[in-house]
N, C-alpha and C positions, 0 to 999 in steps of 0.2 A: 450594586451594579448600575442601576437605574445615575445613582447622581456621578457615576464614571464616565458613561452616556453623555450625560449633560454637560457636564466639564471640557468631556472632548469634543462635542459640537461648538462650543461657546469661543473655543481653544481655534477652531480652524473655519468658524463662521467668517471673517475674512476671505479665508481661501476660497471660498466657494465664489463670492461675488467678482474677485479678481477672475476667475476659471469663465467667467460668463462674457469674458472682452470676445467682440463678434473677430472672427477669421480673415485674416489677410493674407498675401503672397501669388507666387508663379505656379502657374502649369505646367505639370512635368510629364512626361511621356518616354516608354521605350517597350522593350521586348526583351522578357528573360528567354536565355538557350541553355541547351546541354551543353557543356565545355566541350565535349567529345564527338558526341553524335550531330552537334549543330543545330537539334530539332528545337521547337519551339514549344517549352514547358506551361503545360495549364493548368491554371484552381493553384499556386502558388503563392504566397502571401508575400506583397511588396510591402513595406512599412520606411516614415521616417523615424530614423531612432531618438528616443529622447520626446517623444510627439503620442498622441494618438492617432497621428493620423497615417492610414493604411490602407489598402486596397488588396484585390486577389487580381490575377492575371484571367483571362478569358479564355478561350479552348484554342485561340492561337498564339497563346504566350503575352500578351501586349495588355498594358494595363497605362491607366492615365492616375498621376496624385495631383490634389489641387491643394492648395496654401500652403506652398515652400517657400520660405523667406527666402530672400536675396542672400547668394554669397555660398559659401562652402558649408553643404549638409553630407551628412550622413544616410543611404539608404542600404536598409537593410531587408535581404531577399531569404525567406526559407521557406522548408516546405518536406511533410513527409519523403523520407528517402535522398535526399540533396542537403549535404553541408552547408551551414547557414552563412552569408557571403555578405560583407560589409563593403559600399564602394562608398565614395567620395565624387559627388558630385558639383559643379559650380554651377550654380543659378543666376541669371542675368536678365533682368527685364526686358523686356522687345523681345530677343532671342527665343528662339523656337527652340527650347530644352528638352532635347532628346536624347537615348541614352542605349545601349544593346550591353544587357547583363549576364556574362557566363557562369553558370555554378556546375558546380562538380556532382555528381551522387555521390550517395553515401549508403553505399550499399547493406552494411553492416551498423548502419547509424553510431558513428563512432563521434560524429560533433552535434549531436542531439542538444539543442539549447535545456536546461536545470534551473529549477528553483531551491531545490531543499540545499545545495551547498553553502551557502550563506545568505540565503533567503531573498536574494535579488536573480532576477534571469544570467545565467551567465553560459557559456559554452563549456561542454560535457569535458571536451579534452583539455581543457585549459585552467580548472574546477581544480581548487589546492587539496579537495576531497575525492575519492571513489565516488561516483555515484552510480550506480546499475538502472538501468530504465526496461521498466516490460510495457512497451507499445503494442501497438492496432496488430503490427503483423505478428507476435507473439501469441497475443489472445486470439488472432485465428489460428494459427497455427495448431496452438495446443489443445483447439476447440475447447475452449472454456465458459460456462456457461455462468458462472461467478467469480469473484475476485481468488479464492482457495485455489480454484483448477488451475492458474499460472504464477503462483507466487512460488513451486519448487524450484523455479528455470533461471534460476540465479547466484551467484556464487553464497556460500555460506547460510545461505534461505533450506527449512525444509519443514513440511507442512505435515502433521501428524493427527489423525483422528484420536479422543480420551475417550470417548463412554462408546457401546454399544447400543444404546440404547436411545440417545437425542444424536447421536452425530456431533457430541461438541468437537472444534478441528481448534488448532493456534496453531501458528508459524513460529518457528523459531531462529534466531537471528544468531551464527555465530553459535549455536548452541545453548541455549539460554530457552528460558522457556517465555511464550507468548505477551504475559502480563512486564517483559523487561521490555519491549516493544512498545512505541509508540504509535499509531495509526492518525494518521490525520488525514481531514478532506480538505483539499485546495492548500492548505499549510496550516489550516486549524485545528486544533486537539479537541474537538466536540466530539472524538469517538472514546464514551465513558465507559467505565468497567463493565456496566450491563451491556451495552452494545458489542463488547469484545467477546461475550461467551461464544455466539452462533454469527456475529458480523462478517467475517472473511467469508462465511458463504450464503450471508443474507445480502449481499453487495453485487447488482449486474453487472457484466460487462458491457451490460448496453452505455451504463452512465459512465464511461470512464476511458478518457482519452488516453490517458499512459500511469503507470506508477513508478516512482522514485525511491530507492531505497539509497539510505544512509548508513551502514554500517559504523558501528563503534556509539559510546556514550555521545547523545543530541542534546544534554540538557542548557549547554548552554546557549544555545540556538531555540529549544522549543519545550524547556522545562520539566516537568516532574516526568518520571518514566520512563524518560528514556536513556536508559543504559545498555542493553544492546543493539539500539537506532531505530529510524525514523521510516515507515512506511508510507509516503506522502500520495496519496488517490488524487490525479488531478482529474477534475470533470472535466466532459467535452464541452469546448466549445464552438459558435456557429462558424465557419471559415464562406462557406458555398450555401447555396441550396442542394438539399441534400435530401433520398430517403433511404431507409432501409427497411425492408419486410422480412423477417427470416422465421423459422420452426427446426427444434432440433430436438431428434428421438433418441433416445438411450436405451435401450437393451440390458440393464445390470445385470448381469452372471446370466444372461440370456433366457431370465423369468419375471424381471420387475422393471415398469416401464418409468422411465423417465422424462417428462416433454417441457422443454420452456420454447416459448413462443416471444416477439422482440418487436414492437416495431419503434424505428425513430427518426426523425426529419427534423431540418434543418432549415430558417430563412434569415435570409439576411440584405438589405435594404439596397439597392442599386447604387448610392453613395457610398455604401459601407459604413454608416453610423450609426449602425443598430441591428442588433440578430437576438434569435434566440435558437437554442437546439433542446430539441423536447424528447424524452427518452418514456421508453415504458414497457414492461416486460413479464410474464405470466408464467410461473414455473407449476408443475404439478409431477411429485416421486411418490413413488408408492413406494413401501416399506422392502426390506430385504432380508429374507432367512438364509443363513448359509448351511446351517448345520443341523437342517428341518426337526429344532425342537421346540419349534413354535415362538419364539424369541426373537425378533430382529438385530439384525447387525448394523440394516443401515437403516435409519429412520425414516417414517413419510413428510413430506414436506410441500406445502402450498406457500405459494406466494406472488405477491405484484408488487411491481415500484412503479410509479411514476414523477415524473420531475421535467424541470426545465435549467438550462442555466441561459442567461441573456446578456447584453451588455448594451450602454447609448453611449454613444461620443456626444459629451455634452458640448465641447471646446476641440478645439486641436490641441488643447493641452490637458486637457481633464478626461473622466472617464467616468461611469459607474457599470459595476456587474453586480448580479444578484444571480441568487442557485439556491434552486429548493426540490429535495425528493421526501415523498411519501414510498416505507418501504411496510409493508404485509405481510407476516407469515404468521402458520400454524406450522407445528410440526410436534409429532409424538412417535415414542419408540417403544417395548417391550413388547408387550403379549395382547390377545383376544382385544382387537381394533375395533370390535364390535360392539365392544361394550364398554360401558364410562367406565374411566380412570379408576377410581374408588370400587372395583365390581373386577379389576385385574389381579394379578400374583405382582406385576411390574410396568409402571407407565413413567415415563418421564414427556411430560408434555406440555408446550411451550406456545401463547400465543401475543406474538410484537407488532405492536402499531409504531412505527416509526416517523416523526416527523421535523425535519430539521433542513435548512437552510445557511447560505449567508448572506451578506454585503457589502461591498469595498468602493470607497468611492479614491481615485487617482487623481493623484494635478502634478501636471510636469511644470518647472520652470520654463521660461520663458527661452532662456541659453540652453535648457534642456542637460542643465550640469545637477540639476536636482530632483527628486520626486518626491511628493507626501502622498502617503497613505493611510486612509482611515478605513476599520474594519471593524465588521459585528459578525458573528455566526451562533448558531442554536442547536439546540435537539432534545426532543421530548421524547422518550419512549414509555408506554404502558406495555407492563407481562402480565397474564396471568397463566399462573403455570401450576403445575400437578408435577411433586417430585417423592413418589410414594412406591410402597409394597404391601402384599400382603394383604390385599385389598381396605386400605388402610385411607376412612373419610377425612381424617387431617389431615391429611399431604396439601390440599389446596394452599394455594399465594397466590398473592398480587404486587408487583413492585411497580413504583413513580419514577421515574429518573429523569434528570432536566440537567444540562452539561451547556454554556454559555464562556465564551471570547469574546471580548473587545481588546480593540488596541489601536493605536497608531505606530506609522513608525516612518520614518527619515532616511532619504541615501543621497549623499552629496559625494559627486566626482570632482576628484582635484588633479590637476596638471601634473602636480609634482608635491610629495610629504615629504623632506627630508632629503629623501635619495631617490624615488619612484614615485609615476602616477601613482593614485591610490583611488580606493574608492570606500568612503564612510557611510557606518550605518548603525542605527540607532532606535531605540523605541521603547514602549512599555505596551505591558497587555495586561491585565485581569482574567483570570479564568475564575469560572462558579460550577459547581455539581453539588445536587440535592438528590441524593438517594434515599429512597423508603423500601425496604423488604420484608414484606409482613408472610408471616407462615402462621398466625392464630393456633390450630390446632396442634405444632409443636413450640410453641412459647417461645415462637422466633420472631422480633421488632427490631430489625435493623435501621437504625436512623443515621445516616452520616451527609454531612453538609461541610463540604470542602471549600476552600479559597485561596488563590493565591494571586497577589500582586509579582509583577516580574518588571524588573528592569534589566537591558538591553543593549550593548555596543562592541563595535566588530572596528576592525581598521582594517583591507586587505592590499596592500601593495604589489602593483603586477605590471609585468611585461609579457616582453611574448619571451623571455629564459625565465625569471623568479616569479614564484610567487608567495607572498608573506602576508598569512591570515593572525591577528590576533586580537582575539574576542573573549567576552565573559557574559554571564548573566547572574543577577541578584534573585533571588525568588526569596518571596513571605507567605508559608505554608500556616495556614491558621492551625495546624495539628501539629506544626515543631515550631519549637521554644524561639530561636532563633535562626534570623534570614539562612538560607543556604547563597552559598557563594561557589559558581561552575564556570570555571575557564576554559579557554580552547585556546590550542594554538596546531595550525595547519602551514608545511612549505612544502611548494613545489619547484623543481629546477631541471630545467629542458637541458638535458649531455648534450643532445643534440636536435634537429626536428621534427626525430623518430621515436627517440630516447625519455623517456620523462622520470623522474625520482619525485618518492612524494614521503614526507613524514606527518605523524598526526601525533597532537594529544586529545585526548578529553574527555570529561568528567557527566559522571549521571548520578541519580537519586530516586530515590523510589519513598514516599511517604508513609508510614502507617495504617493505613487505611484498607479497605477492602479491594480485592481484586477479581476479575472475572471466576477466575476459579472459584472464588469465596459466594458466587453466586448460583456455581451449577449445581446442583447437586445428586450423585452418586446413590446407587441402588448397589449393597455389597452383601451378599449373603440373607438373602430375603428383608433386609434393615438400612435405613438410608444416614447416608454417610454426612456428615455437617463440618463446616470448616469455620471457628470462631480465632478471633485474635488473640493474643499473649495482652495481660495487661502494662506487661513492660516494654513493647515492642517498640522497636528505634528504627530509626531511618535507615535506609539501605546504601552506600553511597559506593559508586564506584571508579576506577580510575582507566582509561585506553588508551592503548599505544599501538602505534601499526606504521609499519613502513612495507612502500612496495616500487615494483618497477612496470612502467609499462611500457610496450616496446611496440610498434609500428613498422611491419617493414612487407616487403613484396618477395614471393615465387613465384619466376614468371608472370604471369597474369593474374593470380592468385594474390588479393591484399588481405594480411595476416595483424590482427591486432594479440600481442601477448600479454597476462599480467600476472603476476604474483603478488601476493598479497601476506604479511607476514602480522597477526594481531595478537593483543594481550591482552586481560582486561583482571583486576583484579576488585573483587568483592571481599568490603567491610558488611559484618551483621548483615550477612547476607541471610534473606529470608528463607525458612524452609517449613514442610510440614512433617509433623509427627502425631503417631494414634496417642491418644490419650485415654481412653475409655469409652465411657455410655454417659449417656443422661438422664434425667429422669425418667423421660419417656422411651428410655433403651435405645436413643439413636446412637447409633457409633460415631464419636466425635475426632474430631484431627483439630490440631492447634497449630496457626501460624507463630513461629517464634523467629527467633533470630540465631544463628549461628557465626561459627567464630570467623568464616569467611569461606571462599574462593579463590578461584583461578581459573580461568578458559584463555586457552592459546593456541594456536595453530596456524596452519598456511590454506591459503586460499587460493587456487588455481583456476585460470581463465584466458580463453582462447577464442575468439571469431574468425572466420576465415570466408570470405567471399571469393568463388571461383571464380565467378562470373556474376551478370547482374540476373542470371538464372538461377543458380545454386551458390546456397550459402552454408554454412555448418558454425556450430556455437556448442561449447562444451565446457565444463566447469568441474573442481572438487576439492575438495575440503579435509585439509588432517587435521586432527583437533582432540586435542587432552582436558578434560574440566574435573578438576579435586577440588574436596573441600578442603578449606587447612587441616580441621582434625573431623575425625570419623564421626558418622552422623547416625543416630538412629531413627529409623522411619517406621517401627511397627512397636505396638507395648507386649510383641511376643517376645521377650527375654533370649527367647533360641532362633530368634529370628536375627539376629547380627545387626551391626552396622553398616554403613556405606562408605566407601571413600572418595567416590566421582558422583558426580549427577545424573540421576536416573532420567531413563527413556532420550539420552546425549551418546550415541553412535562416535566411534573417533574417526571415520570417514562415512563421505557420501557423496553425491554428485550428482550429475544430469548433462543430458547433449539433448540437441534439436539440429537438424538437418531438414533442410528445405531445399525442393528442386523445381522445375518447370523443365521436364524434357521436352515439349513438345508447348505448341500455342495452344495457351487457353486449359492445361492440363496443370493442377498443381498436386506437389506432394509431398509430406513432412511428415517425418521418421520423429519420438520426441521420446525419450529416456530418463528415469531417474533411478538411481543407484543410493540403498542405507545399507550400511554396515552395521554388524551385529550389537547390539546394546544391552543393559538392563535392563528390563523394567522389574517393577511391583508387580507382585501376586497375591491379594487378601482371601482371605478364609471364607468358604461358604461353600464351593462348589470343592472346592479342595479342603482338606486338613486343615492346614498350619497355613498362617503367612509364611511367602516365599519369594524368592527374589529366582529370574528369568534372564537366561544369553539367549538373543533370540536369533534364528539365522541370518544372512542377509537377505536382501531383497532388489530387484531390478524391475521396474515394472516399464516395459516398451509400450508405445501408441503409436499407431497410422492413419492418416487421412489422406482422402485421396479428394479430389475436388476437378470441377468442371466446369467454367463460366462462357456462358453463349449472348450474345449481342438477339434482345428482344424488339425494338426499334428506339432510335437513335442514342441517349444514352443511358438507356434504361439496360441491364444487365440481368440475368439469370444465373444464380452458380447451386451446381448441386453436388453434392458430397457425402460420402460414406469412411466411417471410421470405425476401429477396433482401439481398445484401453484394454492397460493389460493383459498384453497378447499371449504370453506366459502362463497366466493367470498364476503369478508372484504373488501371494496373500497369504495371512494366517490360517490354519486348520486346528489350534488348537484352542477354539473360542471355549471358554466354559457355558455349561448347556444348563436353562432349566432354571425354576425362582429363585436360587441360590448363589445366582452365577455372582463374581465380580465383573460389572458394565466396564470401572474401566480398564481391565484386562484386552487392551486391544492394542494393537499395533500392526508396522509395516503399511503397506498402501492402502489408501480409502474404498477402493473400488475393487471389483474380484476380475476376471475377463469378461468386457461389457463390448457392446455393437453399437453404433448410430451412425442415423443415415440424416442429412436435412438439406435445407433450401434456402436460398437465401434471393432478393428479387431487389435492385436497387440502381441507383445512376452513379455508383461511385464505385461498385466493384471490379475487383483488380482481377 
């Protein structure tokens, strides 16, 4: 990695001294408005495209750009809530360049600019791919206090708790389970198998401007793993000067207290070439018994992050940003909290030092028809964790894990390929992860040291009717024999301006190697559960198809976005587990192997609807069938049968959010999610026999209510109270007692919980 580093510094040492030419050009000046209302929008971000150079509007809309070259530019205006607006400018020397910019809302953020579509910034509705976005006003909305609490609020997304006893949670995409998901920060895959156990809710909301989801096979966009798509974390970055102070209390089942505490601020330089936004945040849950037999259902959990992300305009055509968090947590689940691990009947307990960053350094050409990019990112995690029963001194571990990207990569815009503009893009990247999982006292030394080189190119041709993506990527997985090779091809075609059609292919792969699951491990029957690999086990490779319609149109006053969404995805050697026995030291073992394959397919349904720029409503759901080709066995109890679908995979589920403001300065969001009844696994301990579970459905409602008062001049107060699972929709049939199986759990995370909090800042809405 180190002479990868070198190579690409050595490679683009040039660019940088070119990027150091001092700034010339015109002064430009004007004032963005509401199209509508005529008011004068503030804290708005002006930019030239193609440029670094940008600026924010002031609190009466009017903002000044310096070094515009002479002659016909591109400026482009966005900004939370307002569709992003391209004008065409003429710049003339002498001439007092002035300009009055209208942009539209976007109430339902429906042209939200994306990167995960083909990893350049492009416009949401015009994107040859779906891309779903959970922003700023989601994560308040659904009061979330980690990344987990708002990733169900999206079509084909559903977020499920596995153990009883640590809280492990995954997301699943499409219905697939968590490890077929890729999770990236900023657009780099530095989130490793051990980070994937407890990440989705070791990750604040404080750090995290919006997230991106990709559905269907990413890998030939962003490499191994990702075959049911790409969860892209973009951090915040500085726009304004900014702060935020907030505390939020939780109530679980109205006995076990919950509080994260937040603060974060923001500065950024009176030219605008240079910010930083500092984030940082303090969670403390105390543990949860539901079924008072001394056992937790939810685990306790401590933790802090801290971080920053910054950025300098070195040039008006170059750039660098840097982002680094430190994330903390302990967390332990089972029994008598009082006493060490090694002294319980059942602890599963977990302590992560987290520490990872990145950094990118940009240069635009000069014509601004081109951009290079060069990038590095990291992440170190130390565990040591206690995965034991039975008061049993060897359960202790310690695991290393180290997870590193580099790359560069190219995008040149052309007038005209063939037949259409287009726009080219290109690159290569290196990815590293060094895993160690030591467990000494059961004779467990996991060493795995992964590598893959990847090369990289896309061609997408587009107008404002077509547009025609087609791309591939190479990867050289040091654990398969030879390269993998993953195509894409993506079109979109406007019926009309309302009207959009879009088809997709494309391809994933999943390597051999260890996965989050293969790292948690399981308390079943007072004896802890181990998941080791097949020594045959082959690559997992799979193939997606999806076609949908999205359709744009108005009720009255009411603007209505609809989509369907129609996908397939078909798994070769598709991987699965089954019991295999004991070990020497009587752990009950599971084997990852491979099976003779899969299927997942179904419709994805989705709807926004803005009544007004008061009340908004957003609703989603999902049919969906997943079999294996042939029947699977998943237990070594002979009378316990096969399988023919994928366990704990619902064939519907869904969710809505509903937001309103009757009144100034009153807000209020109704948030819903809906599973359909599923399979799961039942292992022997508390029960008989293994046994396989239909479990009911479940709808779990939330309410917040909210109230922001003006403290002096833009300083804000909002205070707020909510209910989660207002129903109290959750399991009752937990197994009780040392013998329980942990991961016997299912339906919603939470039982019927309460929280009231505060929030104190110069940016709340």
């Amino acid at each position: 990695m180190k002479k990868f580093l070198i190579y690409t510094l050595i490679l683009f040492f040039p660019l940088f001294l070119i990027a150091q030419a001092p700034p010339s050009g015109q002064s430009f000046s004007g004032i963005v408005l509401d199209k509508i209302t005529r008011k004068p929008i503030p804290y708005i971000t002006v930019t030239l495209k193609g440029s670094t150079i940008g600026t924010v509007t002031s609190a009466n809309g009017r903002f000044i750009l310096n070094g515009i070259p002479d002659g016909k530019n591109l400026i482009r205006v966005q900004g939370v809530g307002f569709s992003p607006e391209d004008v065409e400018v003429q710049i003339t020397p002498g001439v007092d360049n002035q300009i009055v910019i209208e942009v539209e809302e976007d109430i339902i953020q429906l042209n939200e600019l994306v990167v995960s579509a083909n990893r350049n910034e492009s416009n949401r509705r015009e994107t040859s791919s779906i891309i779903n976005v959970i922003g700023q006003k989601m994560l308040e909305n659904s009061n979330a206090v980690c990344l987990s609490q708002s990733l169900g609020f999206q079509p084909g997304l559903r977020v499920e708790s596995n153990c009883q006893n640590c809280g492990f949670q995954q997301v699943r995409i499409n219905g697939l389970e968590g490890q077929y998901s890729q999770i990236l920060i900023d657009s780099r895959p530095i989130f490793s198998a051990l980070g994937s156990v407890y990440g989705i809710e070791q990750i604040p909301v404080s750090m995290i401007e919006r997230v991106e989801i990709l559905r269907g096979g990413g890998s030939a966009l962003f490499g191994s793993n990702a075959i049911a798509g790409t969860i892209n974390i973009i951090t915040r970055e500085p726009v304004v000067n900014t702060f935020t102070l907030g505390h939020n209390f939780t109530s679980i089942g109205g006995k076990t207290p919950d509080n994260t505490t937040s603060l974060n601020a923001s500065l950024v330089s009176d030219d605008h070439k240079s910010g930083v936004f500092l984030h940082s945040s303090y969670r403390n849950r105390g543990h949860y018994d539901s079924n008072g037999d001394g056992y937790s259902e939810i685990g306790l959990v401590r933790g802090n992050s801290l971080g920053f992300r910054a950025y300098q305009r070195l040039t008006d055509q170059s750039k660098i940003t840097l982002e680094y968090h430190n994330l903390h947590e302990f967390r332990r689940g089972g029994n008598k909290f009082d006493l060490q691990p090694h002294e319980t009947d059942i602890t599963e307990q977990t302590e992560h030092q987290f520490n990872g960053g990145s950094i990118a350094y940009i240069l635009f050409a000069k014509d601004r028809s081109r951009k290079f990019e060069i990038f590095g990112a990291m992440q170190k995690i130390d565990r040591e964790s206690y995965y034991g029963a039975g008061e049993d001194p060897n359960a202790y571990g310690s695991t290393d894990d180290f997870s590193a990207n580099t790359g560069l990569q190219l995008t040149q815009d052309f007038k005209k390929v063939i037949f259409l503009p287009a726009q080219f893009t290109a690159g290569l990247e290196f990815n590293h992860n060094k895993l160690h999982d030591m467990m000494p006292g059961y004779g467990r030394d996991l060493l795995q040291e992964t590598n893959v080189g990847g090369l990289f190119a896309q061609n997408e041709w587009k107008n404002e009717k077509i547009s025609l993506l087609l791309g591939a990527r190479l990867d050289k997985h040091n654990l398969i024999e030879n390269p993998v090779f993953s195509p894409r091809a993506n079109f979109r075609y406007a019926v009309n301006e309302n009207l959009f059609g879009r088809l997709s292919y494309s391809t994933g792969f999943r390597a051999p190697q260890a996965f989050d699951e293969d790292l948690h491990i399981l308390a079943v029957g007072g004896e802890v559960m181990l998941i080791v690999l097949a020594e045959d086990l082959r690559t997992e490779r799979s193939q997606s198809y999806s076609g949908s319609f999205d359709y744009y149109f108005s009720i009255g006053e009411a603007k209505v976005n609809a989509l369907a969404e129609a996908f397939y995805t078909n798994l070769d050697d598709v991987f699965f587990v089954a019991e295999i026995g004991t070990d020497v030291n009587g752990n009950k073992m599971l084997e990852r192997r491979n099976g003779s394959g899969a299927v997942v397919q179904g419709l994805n349904l989705e709807m926004r609807t803005a009544f007004s720029s008061r009340t908004q409503m957003q609703l989603g759901f999902t049919f969906q069938k997943s079999k294996y080709a042939e029947p699977q066995a998943w237990s070594d109890d002979p009378e316990a049968g096969s399988v023919e679908s994928l366990l704990r995979s619902p064939d519907n589920y869904g969710y809505f959010t509903f937001t309103a403001s009757p009144i100034k300065r009153v807000g209020v969001s109704l948030t819903g999610s809906y599973t359909g009844s599923m399979i799961v696994p039942h292992y022997a301990g508390y029960i008989e026999n293994d046994m396989l579970k239909k479990t009911d459905p479940f709808f779990d409602l939330a309410l917040k209510i909210s109230y922001t008062a003006k403290l002096s001049g833009e300083t804000r107060i909002q205070c707020y109270v909510g209910a989660l699972n207002m129903f109290n929709s959750y399991q009752n049939d937990f197994d009780k007692g040392e013998f329980r199986d942990a991961g016997y759990i299912y339906g919603p995370s939470y039982p019927r919980s309460f929280s009231v909090g505060v929030k104190v800042g110069n940016m709340l809405q």
